[in-house]
VOGU-3710 file (C-alpha; in Angstrom, 3 decimals, decimal comma):
1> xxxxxxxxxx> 1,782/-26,942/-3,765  2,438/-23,491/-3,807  5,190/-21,518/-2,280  4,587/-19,961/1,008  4,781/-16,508/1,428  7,587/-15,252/3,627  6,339/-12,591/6,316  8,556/-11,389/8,619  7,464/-9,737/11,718  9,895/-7,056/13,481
11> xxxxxxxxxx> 8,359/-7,003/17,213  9,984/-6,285/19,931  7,643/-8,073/22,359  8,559/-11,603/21,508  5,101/-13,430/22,927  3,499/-11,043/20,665  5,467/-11,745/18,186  5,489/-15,318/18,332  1,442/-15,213/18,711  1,009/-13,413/15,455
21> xxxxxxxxxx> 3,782/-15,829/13,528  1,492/-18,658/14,656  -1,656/-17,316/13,421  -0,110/-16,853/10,738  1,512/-20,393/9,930  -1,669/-21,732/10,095  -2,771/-20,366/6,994  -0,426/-21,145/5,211  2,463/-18,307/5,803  6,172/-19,101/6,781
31> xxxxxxxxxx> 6,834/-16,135/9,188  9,966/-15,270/10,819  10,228/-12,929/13,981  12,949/-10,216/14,760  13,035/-8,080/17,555  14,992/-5,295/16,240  15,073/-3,148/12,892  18,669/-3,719/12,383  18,589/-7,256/12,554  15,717/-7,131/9,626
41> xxxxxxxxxx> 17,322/-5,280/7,635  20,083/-7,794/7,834  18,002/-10,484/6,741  15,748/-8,367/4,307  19,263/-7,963/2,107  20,245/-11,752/1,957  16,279/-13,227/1,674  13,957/-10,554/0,756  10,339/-11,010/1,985  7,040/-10,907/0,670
51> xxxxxxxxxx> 5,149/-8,711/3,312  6,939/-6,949/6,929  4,574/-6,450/9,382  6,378/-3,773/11,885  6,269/-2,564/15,196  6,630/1,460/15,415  8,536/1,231/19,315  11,831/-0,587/17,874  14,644/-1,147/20,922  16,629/0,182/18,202
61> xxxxxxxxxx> 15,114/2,853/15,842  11,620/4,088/14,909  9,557/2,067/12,883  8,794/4,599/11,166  11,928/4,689/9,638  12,166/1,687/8,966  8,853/1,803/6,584  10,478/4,597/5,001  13,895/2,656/4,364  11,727/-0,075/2,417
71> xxxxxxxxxx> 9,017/1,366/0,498  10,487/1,197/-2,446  11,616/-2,258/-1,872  8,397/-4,025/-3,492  7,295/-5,387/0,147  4,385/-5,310/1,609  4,161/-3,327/4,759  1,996/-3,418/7,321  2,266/-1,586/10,732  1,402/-2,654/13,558
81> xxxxxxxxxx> 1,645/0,024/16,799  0,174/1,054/19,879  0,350/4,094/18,284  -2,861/4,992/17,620  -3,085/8,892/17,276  -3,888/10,174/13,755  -0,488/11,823/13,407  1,638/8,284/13,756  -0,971/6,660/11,580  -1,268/9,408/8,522
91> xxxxxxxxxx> 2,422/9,535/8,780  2,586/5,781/8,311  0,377/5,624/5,137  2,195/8,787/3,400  5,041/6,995/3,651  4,117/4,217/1,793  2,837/1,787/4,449  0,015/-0,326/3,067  -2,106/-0,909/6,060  -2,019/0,292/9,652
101> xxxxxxxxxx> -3,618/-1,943/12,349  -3,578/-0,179/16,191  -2,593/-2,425/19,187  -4,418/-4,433/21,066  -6,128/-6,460/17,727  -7,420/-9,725/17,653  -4,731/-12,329/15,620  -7,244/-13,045/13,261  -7,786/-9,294/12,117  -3,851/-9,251/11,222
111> xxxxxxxxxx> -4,596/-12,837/9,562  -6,943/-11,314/7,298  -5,549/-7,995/6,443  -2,513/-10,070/5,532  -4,598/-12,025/3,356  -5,810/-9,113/1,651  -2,677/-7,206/1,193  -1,179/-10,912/-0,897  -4,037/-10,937/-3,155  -3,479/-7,176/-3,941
121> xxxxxxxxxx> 0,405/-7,876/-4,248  -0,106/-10,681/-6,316  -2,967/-8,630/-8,428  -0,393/-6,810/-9,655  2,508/-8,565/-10,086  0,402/-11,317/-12,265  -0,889/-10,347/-15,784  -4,850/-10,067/-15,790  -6,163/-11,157/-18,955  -8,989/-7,952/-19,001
131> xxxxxxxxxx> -6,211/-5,700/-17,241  -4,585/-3,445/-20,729  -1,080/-2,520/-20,748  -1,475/0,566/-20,784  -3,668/3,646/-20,146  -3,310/7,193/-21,622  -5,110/10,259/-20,238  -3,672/13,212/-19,672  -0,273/13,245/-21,196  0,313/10,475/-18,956
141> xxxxxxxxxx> 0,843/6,410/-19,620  -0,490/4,396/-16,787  1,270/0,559/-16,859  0,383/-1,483/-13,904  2,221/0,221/-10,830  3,936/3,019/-13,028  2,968/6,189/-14,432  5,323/7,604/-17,395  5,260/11,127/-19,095  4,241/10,985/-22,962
151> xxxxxxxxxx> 6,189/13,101/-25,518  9,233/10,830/-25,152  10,523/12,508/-21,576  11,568/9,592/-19,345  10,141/10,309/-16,243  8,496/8,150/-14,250  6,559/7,834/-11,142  6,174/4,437/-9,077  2,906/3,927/-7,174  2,361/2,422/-3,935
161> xxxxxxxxxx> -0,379/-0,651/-4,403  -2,679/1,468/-2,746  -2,229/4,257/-5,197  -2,435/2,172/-7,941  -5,330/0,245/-7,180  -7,352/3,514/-6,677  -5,894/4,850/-9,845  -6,964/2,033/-11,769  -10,515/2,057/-10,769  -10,488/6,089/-11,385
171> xxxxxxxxxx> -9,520/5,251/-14,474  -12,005/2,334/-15,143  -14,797/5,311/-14,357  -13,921/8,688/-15,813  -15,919/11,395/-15,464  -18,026/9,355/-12,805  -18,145/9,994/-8,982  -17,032/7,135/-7,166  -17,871/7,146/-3,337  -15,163/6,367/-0,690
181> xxxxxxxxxx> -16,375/2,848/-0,151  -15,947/2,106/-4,396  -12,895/3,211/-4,692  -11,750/1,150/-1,292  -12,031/-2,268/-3,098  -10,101/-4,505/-1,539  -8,134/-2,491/0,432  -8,540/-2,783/4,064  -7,518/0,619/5,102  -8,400/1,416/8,779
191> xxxxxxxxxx> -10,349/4,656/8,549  -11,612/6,677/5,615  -8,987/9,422/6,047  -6,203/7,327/4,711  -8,311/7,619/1,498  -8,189/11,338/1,376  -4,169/10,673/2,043  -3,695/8,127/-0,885  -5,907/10,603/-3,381  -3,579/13,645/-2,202
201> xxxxxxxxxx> -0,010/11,630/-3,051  -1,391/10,422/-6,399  -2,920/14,235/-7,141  0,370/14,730/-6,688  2,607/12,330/-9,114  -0,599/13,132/-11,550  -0,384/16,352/-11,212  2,477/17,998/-9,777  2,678/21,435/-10,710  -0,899/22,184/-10,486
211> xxxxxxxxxx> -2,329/22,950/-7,104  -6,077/23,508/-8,299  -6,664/19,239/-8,885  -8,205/19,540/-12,074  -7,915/15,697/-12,882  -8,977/14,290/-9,645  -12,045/16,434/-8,449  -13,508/16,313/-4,805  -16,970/15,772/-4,746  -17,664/17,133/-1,026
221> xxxxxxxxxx> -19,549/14,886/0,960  -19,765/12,557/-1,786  -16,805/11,273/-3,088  -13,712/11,567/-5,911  -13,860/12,277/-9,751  -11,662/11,739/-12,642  -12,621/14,599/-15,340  -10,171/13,560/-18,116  -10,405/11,288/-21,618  -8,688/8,216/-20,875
231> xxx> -7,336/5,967/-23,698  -7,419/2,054/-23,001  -5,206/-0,354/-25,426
//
């Protein structure tokens, strides 16, 4: 049998909190329940999980902050808020938050965006037997969650899954226009905006000291293009 996933919920309502570890036991999760940020963190640095699924109104701190103190922790995040104005939820995805689900939501929504965000985590963490190595376009060398300079600098630039699921596909389809819903895949992102978010963080790491977005074109009112060669092997 194979190892449950760890989740661990930081919510400060505890019937909510216990309702969503439930749901989520019975497919096959082991989910623990905090109702503080500080006391997560505390357990995040002696067992690390696989996905957090937080609350934004902490008793003891902004979740917000708390997303930003582990994105580059290689967990899953997933916010959950009665928060639901754009600002909170734009905010939330720029910093590296991998879905965004608005309060009240039926247990079985969470279940399944859960669900989604494992088989994207484990996507990339699991060689893919027609997935390359590595991509070059650009001056750029595209390994699975990691973009590195060419010409020997050793700079590098870690994606978000988000990012580089939409980067792969780009890549997959150069000099194609891909509409919103192709290059959502799997994701379950709440609203198309957070698209237009993702594509502007990895223009970006792409791109950064060119404001005109010469690699990643916007099609209006259709969709997104990559206009480079791009080098499989």
């Amino acid at each position: 049998m194979n190892k449950k996933s760890l989740i661990y919920i930081i919510e400060d309502e505890q019937d909510l909190g216990l309702l969503i570890a439930n749901s989520l036991a019975k497919v096959f999760f082991e989910a623990t329940c905090f109702s503080c940020g500080g006391e997560a963190e505390s357990a995040i640095q002696m067992v690390k999980p696989d996905i957090c699924i937080i609350d934004l109104n902490l008793p003891d701190m902004d979740g917000i902050d708390l997303v930003k103190r582990l994105q580059n922790k290689q967990i899953g995040l997933i916010i959950v808020s009665g928060r639901g104005d754009l600002t909170d939820r734009l905010l939330g995805l720029e910093l590296g938050a991998d879905d965004y689900i608005t309060k009240p939501f039926e247990p079985r929504e969470l279940v399944a965006r859960v669900q989604s965000l494992q088989r994207r985590m484990q996507v990339q963490s699991n060689p893919i037997k027609n997935k390359p190595q590595c991509v070059y376009f650009s001056g750029l060398t595209y390994h699975p969650a990691t973009l590195t300079l060419n010409e020997g600098t050793s700079i590098e630039e870690k994606l978000s899954r988000a990012e580089a699921d939409m980067l792969f596909v780009l890549l997959k389809n150069p000099y194609k226009i891909l509409s919103r819903d192709q290059l959502l895949g799997d994701n379950t992102f709440p609203y198309d905006r957070s698209i237009d978010v993702r594509i502007s963080r990895l223009r970006k790491k792409i791109q950064p000291d060119n404001n005109k977005n010469t690699l990643i074109k916007t099609v209006y009112g259709v969709g997104y293009m990559l206009a480079t060669d791009v080098e499989w092997s």
